[in-house]
C-alpha positions, -999 to 999 in steps of 0.1 A, spaced: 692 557 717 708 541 687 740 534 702 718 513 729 695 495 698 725 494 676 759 492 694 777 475 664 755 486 636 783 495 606 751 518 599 747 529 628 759 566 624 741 571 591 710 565 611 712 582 637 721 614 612 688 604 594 668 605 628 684 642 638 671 656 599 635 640 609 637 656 641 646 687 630 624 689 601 590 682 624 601 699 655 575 726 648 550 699 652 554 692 687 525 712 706 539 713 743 581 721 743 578 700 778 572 671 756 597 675 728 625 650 745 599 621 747 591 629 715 621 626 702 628 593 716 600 583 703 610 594 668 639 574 672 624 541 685 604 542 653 629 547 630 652 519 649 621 497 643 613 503 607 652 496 605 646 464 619 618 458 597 631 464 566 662 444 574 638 413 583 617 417 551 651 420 529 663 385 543 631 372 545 627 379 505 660 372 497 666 344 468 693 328 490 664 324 519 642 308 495 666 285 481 676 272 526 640 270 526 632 250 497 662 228 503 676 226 538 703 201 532 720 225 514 755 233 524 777 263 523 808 273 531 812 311 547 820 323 512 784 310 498 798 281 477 781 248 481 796 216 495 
């Protein structure tokens, strides 16, 4: 399921080894074994989404955000120097 969410993540494998230690950590958890794949899957869509969120939050609290929103002339080149 990450590979699907996250085909060219550079994180991408580091998550998905952060997934497989939840997984394995709360498998005892799981009450019927005929339900442990969905949740698994489940496990995973969370994760991808809190990964998603954080990544949101961290641009939307970013200084250089604030400083496009409070002045959207602003210009930069790809390295982050104004023109």
């Amino acid at each position: 399921m990450v590979w699907l969410y996250l085909p060219t993540d550079p994180d991408r494998d580091d998550i998905a080894q952060d997934i497989f230690v939840s997984i394995v950590r709360r498998v005892s958890s799981v009450r019927d074994p005929a339900q442990l794949e969905a949740w698994a899957a489940r496990v995973s869509f969370n994760a991808i989404c809190n990964l998603f969120r954080r990544r949101k939050l961290r641009r939307w609290l970013s200084l250089d955000s604030l400083l496009d929103r409070e002045h959207p002339a602003r210009q930069t080149d790809f390295e982050g120097r104004e023109l």
